[in-house]
NUKE-323563 format. One record per residue (C-alpha): residue in one letter; residue number from 1; x, y, z. Coordinates in steps of 0.001 Angstrom, whole numbers. Example, Ala and Ser with C-alpha at 12.3 -4.5 7.8 and 13.67 -1.06 7.14 Angstrom:
{rest a, nr 1, px 12300, py -4500, pz 7800}
{rest s, nr 2, px 13670, py -1060, pz 7140}
This chain:
{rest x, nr 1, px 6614, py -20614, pz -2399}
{rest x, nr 2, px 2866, py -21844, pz -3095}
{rest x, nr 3, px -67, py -19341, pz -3546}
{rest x, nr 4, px -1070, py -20148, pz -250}
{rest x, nr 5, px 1819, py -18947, pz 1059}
{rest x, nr 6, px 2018, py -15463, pz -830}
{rest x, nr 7, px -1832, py -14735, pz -652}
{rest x, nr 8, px -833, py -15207, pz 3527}
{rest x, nr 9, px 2273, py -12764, pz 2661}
{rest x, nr 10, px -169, py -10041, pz 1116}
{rest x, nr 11, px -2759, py -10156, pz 3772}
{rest x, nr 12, px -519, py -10136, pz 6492}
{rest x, nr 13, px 980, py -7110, pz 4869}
{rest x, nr 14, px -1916, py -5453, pz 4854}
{rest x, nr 15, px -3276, py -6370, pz 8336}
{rest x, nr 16, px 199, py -5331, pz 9787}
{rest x, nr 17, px -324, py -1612, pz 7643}
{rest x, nr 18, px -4154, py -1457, pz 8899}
{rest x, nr 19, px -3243, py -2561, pz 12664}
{rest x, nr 20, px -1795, py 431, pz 14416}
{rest x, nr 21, px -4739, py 2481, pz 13177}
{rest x, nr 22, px -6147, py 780, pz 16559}
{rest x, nr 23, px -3678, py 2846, pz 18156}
{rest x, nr 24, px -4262, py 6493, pz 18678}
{rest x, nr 25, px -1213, py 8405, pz 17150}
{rest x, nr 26, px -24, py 11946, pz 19036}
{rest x, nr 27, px 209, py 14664, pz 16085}
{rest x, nr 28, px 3321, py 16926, pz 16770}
{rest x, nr 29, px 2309, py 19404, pz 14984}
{rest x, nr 30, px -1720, py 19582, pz 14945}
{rest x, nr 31, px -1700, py 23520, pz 13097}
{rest x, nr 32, px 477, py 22229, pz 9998}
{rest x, nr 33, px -1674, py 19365, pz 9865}
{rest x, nr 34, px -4688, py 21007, pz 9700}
{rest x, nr 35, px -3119, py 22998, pz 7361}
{rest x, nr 36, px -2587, py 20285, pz 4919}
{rest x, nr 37, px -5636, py 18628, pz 5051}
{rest x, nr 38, px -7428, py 21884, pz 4415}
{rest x, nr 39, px -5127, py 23095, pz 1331}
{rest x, nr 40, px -6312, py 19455, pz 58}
{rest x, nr 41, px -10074, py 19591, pz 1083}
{rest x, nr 42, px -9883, py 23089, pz -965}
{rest x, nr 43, px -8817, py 21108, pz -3877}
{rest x, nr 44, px -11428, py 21866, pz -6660}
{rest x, nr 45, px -14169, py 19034, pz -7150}
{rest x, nr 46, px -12584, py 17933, pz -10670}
{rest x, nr 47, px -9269, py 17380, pz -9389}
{rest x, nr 48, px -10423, py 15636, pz -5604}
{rest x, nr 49, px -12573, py 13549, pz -7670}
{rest x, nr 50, px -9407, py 12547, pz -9967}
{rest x, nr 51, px -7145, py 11972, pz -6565}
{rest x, nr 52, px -9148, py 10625, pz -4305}
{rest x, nr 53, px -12274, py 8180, pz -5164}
{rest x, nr 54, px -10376, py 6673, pz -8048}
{rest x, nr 55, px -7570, py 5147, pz -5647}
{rest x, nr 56, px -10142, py 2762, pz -3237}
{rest x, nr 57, px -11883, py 1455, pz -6565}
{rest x, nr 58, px -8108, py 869, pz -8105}
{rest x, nr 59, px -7004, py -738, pz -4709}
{rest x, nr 60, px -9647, py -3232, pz -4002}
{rest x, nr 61, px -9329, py -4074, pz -7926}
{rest x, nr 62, px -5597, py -4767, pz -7244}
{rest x, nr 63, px -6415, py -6937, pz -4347}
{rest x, nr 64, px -8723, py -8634, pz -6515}
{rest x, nr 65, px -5912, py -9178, pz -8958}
{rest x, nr 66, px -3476, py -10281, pz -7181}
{rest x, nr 67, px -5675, py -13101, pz -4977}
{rest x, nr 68, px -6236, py -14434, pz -8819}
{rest x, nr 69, px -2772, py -14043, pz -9800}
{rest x, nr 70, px -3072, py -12027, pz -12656}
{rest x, nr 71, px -315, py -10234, pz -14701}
{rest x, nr 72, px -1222, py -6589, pz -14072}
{rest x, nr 73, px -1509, py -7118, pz -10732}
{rest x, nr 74, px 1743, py -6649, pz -10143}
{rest x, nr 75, px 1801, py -3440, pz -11897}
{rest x, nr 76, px -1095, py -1760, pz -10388}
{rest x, nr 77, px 104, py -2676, pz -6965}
{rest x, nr 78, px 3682, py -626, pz -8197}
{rest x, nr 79, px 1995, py 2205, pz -9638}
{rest x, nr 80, px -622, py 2407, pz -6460}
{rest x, nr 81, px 2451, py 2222, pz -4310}
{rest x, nr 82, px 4048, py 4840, pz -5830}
{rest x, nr 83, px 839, py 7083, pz -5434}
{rest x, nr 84, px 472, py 6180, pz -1919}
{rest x, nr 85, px 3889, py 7505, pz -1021}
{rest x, nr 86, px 3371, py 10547, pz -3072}
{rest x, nr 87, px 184, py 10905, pz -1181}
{rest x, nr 88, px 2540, py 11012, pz 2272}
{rest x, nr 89, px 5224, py 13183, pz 1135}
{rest x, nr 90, px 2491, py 15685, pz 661}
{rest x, nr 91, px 696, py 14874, pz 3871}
{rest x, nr 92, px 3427, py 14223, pz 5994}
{rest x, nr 93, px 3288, py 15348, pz 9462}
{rest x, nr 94, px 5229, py 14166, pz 12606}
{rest x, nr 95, px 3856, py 12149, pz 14454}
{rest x, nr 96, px 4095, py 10581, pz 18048}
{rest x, nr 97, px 2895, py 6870, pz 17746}
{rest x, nr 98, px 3411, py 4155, pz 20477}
{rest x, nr 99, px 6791, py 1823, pz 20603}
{rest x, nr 100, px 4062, py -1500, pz 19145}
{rest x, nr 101, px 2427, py 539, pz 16428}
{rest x, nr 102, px 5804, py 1479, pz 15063}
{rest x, nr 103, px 6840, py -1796, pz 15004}
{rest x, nr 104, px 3830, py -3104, pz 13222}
{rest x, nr 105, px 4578, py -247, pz 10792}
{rest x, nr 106, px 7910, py -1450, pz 10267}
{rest x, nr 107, px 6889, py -5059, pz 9941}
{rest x, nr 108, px 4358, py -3581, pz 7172}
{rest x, nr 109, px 6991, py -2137, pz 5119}
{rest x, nr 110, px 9286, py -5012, pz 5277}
{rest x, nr 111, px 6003, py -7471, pz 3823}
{rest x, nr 112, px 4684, py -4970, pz 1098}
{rest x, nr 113, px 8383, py -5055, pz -66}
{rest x, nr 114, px 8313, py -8726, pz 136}
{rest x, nr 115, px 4918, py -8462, pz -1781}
{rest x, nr 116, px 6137, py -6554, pz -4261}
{rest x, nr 117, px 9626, py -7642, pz -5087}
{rest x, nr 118, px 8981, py -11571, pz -5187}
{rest x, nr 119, px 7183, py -11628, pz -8741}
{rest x, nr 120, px 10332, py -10145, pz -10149}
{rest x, nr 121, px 12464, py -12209, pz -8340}
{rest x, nr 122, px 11395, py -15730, pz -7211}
{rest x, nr 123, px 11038, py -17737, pz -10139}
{rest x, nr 124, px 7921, py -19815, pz -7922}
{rest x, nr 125, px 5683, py -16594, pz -7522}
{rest x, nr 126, px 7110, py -15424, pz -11249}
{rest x, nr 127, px 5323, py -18064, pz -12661}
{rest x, nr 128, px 2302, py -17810, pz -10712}
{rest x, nr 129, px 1671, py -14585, pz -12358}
{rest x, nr 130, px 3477, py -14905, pz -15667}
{rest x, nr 131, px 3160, py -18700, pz -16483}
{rest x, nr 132, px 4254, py -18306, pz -20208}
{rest x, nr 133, px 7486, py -16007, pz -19163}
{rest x, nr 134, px 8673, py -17995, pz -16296}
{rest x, nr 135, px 11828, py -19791, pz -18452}
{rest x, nr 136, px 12977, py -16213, pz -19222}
């Protein structure tokens, strides 16, 4: 795989995550999701400021890092992951989304895994990150 190739994996992973926002999704259950955003909007300033402006700052420096290939990429990308599905345990709410936007979803999931599992396992995008650690 050449850089071209995964920097074309990564965006497309993100374009397929960021395209069925064009689609209007049905909430199931509109009081518990009110609900939830409130109990986090009444989150004191500290803590909101801690959870939420950090993450954009931390994402677009990720995106950064990975376009230039760098080493802790990888690992910011994991531990943002990680904080985005904590994020939607705690904000889940059922949904209703059309038959396409589900499948983008899907598609989504599928490419971030990609995204995220070749470093560790393709020797090609391994030393694209970790040039010095690639014989290991």
């Amino acid at each position: 795989m050449t850089k071209w190739q995964y920097r074309v994996l990564y965006i497309g992973a993100i374009l397929l995550a960021l395209a069925p926002q064009a689609f209007q999704p049905h909430i199931a259950d509109p009081e518990t999701y009110w609900k939830r955003l409130q109990a986090v909007s009444d989150m004191s300033g500290w803590m909101k400021f801690v959870m939420v402006y950090p993450l954009p700052v931390a994402t677009l420096v990720s995106l950064y890092g990975t376009f230039r290939f760098r080493s802790w990429a990888v690992w910011l990308n994991l531990i943002l992951t990680c904080i985005y599905l904590g994020s939607v345990v705690v904000l889940d709410v059922s949904m209703v989304i059309p038959a396409p936007a589900q499948a983008m979803q899907t598609l989504a999931h599928y490419a971030w895994g990609a995204v995220m599992a070749l470093p560790f396992f393709s020797r090609d995008v391994r030393e694209m990150f970790w040039p010095r650690q690639a014989g290991s």
